[in-house]
DRENDO-1510 file (C-alpha; in Angstrom, 1 decimal, always signed):
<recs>
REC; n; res; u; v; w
REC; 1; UNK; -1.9; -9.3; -15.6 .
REC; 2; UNK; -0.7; -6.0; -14.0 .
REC; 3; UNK; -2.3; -4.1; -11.4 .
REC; 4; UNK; -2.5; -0.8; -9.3 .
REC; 5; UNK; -3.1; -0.5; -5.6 .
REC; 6; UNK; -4.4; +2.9; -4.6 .
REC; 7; UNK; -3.2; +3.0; -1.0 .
REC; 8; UNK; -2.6; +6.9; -0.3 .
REC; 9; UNK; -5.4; +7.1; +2.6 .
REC; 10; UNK; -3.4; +8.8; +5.6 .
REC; 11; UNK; -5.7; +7.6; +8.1 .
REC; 12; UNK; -6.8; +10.6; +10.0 .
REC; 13; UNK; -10.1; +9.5; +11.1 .
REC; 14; UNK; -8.1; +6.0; +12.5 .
REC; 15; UNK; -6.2; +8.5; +14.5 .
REC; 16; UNK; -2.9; +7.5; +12.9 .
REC; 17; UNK; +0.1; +10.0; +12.6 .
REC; 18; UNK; +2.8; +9.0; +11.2 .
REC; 19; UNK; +1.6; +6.2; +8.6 .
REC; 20; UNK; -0.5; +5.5; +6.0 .
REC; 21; UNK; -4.1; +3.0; +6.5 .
REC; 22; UNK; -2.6; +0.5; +4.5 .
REC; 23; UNK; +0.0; -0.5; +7.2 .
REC; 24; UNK; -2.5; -0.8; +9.9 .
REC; 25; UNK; -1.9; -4.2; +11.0 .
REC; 26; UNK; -4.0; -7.1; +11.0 .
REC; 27; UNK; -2.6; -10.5; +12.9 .
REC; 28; UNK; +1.0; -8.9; +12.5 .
REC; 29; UNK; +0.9; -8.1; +9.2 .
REC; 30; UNK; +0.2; -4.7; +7.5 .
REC; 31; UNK; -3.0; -5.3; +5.5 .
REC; 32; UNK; -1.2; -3.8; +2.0 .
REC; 33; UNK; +0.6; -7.0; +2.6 .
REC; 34; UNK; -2.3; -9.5; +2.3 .
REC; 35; UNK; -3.6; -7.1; -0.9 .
REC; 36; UNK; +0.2; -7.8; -2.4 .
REC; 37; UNK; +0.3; -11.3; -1.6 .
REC; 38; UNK; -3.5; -12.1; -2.4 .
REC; 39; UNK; -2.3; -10.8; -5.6 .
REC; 40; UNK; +0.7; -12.9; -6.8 .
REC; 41; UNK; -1.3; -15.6; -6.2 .
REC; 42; UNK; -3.5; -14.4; -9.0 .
REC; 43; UNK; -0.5; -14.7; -11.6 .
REC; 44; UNK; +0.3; -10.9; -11.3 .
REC; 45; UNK; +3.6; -9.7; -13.3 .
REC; 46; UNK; +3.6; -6.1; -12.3 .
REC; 47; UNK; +1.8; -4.4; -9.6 .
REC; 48; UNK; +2.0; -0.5; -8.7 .
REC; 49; UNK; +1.3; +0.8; -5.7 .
REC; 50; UNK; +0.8; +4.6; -5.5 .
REC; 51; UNK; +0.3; +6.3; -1.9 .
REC; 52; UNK; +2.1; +8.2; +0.8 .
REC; 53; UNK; +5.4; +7.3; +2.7 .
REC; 54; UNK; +7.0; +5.5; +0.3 .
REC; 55; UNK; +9.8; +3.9; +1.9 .
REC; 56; UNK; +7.7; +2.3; +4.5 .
REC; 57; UNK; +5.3; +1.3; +2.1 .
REC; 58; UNK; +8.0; -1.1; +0.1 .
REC; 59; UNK; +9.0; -1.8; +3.6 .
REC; 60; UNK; +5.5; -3.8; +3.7 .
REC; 61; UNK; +5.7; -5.5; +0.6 .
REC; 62; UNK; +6.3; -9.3; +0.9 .
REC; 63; UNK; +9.9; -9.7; +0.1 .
REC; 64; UNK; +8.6; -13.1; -1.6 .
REC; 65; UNK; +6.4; -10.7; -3.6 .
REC; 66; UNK; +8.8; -9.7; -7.3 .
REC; 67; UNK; +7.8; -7.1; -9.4 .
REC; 68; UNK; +5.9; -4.5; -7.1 .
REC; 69; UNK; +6.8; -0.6; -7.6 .
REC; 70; UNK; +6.0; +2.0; -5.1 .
REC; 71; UNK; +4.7; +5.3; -6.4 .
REC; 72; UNK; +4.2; +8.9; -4.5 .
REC; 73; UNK; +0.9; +10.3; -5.4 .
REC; 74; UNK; +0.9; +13.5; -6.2 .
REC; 75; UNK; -0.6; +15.8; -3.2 .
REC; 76; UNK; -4.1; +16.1; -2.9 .
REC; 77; UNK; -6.1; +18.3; -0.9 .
REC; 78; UNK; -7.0; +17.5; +2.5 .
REC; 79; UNK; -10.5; +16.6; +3.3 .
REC; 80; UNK; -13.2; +14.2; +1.9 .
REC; 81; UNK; -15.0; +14.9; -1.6 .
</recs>
């Protein structure tokens, strides 16, 4: 099974400034990681995650975790649909 995790929410309305909502951290864990691990416990062979700030981003990922690629997004613009 592959997968995609769309994690490119910056996190304005949290107040956050210089990382993504997907690193917000939950018990001392950013919460991309519970997604990731939650996930290669399904069997998971590839998982993409596409989003901002990529080299924190992998920085999250479970080193545990193989086989997870970290994708920039390519810009939106800012604001809610």
């Amino acid at each position: 099974m592959e997968s995609v995790i769309l994690a490119a929410g910056r996190g304005k309305r949290l107040g956050l400034q210089q990382k993504p909502k997907c690193l917000v951290s939950l018990n001392n864990q950013p919460l991309l990681a519970y997604v990731v691990s939650g996930l290669a416990t399904l069997a998971t062979q590839h998982t993409i995650i596409a989003g901002d700030y990529v080299e924190l981003t992998q920085q999250a990922v479970p080193k545990r975790v193989a086989s997870v690629r970290v994708i920039a997004h390519t810009p939106y613009s800012p604001g809610n649909l």
